[in-house]
N, C-alpha and C positions, 0 to 999 in steps of 0.2 A: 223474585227472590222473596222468601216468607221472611216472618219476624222470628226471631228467635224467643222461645220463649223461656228458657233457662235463664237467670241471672246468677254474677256473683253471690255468696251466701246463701243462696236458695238449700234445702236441703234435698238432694235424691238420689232416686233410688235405683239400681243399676239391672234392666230389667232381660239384659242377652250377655252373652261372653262368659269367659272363666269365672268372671266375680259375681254372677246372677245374686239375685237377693242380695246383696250389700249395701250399706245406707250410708252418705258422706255428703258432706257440707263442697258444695263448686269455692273452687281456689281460682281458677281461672279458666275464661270463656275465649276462644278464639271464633270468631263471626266467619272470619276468612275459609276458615277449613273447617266448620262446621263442627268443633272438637271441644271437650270439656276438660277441665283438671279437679277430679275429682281426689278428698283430701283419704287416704288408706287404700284406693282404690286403682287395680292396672298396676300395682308394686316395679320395677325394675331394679338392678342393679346397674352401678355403673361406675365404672375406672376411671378415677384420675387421677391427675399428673398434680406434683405439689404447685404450690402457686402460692399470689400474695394471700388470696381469700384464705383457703384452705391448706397450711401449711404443709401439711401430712400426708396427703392425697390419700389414696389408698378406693377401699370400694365404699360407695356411698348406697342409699335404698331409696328410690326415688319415686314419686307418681307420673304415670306417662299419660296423654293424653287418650280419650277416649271417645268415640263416636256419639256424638248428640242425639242420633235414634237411638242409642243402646241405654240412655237412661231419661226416667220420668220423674216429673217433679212429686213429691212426697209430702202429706199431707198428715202429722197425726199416726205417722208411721204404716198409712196407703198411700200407695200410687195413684196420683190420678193426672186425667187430662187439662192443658191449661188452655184457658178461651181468655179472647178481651170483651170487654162490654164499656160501655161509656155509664159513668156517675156522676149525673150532673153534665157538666159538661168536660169532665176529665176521665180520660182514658184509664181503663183499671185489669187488671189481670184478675180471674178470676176461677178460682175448682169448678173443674164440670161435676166432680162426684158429688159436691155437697152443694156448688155454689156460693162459696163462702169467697167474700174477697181476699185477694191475697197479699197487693198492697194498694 
């Protein structure tokens, strides 16, 4: 199994599907199923029922989950590839296109 190399708050950029070229900040990473929750990005609608949360129910717009090949990490507003290299003696992620660390 590879490392994943998206993280929470990362920014990227959605590079196949309906939303190609769109830019959005990761909401959340699922490892399991290999899925990102990217934040404006993959939109839904969805009905529900009133409840304690949401009194009112009604139709809500929500983000759905999105394939982790279908987006790259974003750099400066390009896409690029993410590599690890060690710094020191700590692991570090880093842009292939610039080489720039990235944390």
């Amino acid at each position: 199994m590879s490392t994943v190399k998206i993280k929470k708050g990362d920014t990227v950029k959605v590079i196949a599907g309906a939303d190609k070229d769109k830019e959005g900040k990761v909401i959340a990473v699922n490892h399991k199923n290999n899925t990102v929750i990217v934040e404006g990005v993959n939109m839904i609608t969805k009905h529900t029922k009133p409840s304690m949360a949401n009194q009112n129910g009604g139709i809500i717009h929500q983000e759905a989950p999105i394939d982790l090949s279908n987006v790259m990490y974003s750099l400066k507003g390009k896409a690029t590839r993410v590599g690890f290299k060690m710094d020191g003696d700590k692991k570090v992620r880093y842009a292939k296109a610039t080489g720039e660390v990235i944390d």
